[in-house]
N, C-alpha and C positions, 0 to 999 in steps of 0.2 A: 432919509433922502427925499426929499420932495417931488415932485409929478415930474414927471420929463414924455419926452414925444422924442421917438426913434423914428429915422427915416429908413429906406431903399428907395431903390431905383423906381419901382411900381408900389411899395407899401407906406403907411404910416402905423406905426405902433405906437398905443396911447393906452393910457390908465382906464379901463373898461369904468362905466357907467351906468346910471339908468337908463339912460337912453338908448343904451344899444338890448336893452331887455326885450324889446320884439323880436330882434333880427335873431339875438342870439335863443332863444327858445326851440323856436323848430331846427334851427341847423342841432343845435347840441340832445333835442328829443329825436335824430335820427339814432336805433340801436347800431347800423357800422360805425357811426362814429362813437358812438355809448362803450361798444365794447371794448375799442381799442384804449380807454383810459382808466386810468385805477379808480377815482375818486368822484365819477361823472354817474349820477342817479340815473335808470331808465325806469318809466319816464321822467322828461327833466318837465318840472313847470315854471310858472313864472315866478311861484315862489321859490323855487333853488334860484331863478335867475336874483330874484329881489335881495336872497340871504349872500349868494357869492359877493355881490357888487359890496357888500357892507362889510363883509367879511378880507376881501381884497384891499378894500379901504383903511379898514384897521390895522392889518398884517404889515401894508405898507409904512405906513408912519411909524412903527415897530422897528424898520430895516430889514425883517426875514421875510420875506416875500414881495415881490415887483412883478405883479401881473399884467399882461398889458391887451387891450383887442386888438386883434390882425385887422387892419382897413386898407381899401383898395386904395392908392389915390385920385384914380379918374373921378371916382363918382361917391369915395366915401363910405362905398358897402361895407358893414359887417361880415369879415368871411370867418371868425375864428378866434382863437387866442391861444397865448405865450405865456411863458415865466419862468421865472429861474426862484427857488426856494432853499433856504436855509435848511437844513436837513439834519442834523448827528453832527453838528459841525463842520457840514461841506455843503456845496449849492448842486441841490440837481434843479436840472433844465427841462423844460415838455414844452407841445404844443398840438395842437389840432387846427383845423378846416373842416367847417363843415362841407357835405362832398360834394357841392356843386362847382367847389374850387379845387378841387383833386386834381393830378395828374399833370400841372398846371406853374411846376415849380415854385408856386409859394410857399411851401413849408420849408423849402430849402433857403429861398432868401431870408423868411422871415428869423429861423432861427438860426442864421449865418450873424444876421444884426442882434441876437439875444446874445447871445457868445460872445460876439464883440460887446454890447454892455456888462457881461460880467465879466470878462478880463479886466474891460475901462476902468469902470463907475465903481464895480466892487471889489477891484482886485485882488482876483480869486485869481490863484495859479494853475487853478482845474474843475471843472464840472462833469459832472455824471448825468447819465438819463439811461432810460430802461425801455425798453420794445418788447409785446408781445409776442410771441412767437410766431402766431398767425398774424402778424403784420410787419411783412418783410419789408414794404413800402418805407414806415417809418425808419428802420433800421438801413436803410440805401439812403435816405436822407442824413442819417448818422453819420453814415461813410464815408459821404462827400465834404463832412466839414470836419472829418482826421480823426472822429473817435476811436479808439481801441478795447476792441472786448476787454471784457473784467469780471468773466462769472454770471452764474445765472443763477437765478435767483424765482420762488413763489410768490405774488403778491396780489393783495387782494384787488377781486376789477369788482367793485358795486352794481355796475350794470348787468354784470352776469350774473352775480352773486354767489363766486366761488373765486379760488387761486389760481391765480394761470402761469402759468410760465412764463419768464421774463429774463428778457436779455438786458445784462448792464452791460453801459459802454463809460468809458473817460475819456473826456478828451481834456489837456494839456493848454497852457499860455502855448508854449514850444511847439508842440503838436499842428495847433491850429495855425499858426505863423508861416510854419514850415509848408502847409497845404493851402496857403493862400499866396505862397509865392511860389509856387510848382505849376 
């Protein structure tokens, strides 16, 4: 599938780059946000920044993976990033902010428009994603776009460098339809 540029209301979601390697460094070298993800090094430097962008790049052209950076559109900030990943045969979903952008409803726009591109773009009749335990924040963002527990699950977080407990959720083509017209 070739680059695509996702909109909202306030965000653009685009194909991360090099250029966003400054912004993204220190927000993703924060450990709150380190620890809330499985696969995020603490410390992150600009070389994880330099190997993601290449690695993102390749994964895409592939078709199992479509990563995209969260940007403001006022002004274009780097706040973060999205994706939806091929997994066992099915697509899980993530996302982070780094936390200057917390509390602030962009994680719920941004991955309201993820969801809507994997039902779209990949049609997929379901995705999963997973929540740490100590991050209900993430799992309230789950909620609001009709996910349904589904077990739970150990999985390794790199930044901590141990298994933490992890909440999976599904959410449904049906699901999300049904909570977007309620």
């Amino acid at each position: 599938m070739s680059c695509c540029i996702l909109e909202t209301e306030r965000l653009l979601l685009r194909p991360p780059g090099r250029r966003d390697i400054p912004a993204l460094v220190p927000l993703a070298n924060d450990y709150d946000v380190a620890k809330n993800l499985s696969t995020l090094p603490h410390p992150y430097t600009a070389n994880h920044g330099e190997e993601f962008v290449a690695r993102v790049e390749e994964q895409r052209t592939k078709g199992t993976d479509f990563n995209f950076a969260i940007t403001r559109k006022s002004d274009e900030a780097y706040m973060g990033g999205c994706g939806v990943h091929l997994k066992e045969g099915k697509f899980e979903f993530g996302y982070w902010l780094g936390k200057p952008f917390w509390r602030q409803g962009y994680a719920t726009e941004a991955a309201t428009r993820l969801v809507e591109f994997a039902f779209d773009a990949l049609q997929t009749e379901s995705v999963w994603a997973g929540w740490f335990f100590d991050n209900p924040a993430s799992g309230r963002v789950l909620a609001k776009l009709g996910c349904k527990p589904n077990g739970m699950a150990r999985r390794a977080c790199l930044a901590r460098g141990i298994e933490v407990e992890c909440n999976l959720v599904t959410l449904t083509r049906g699901d999300f339809a049904q909570r977007r017209v309620s």
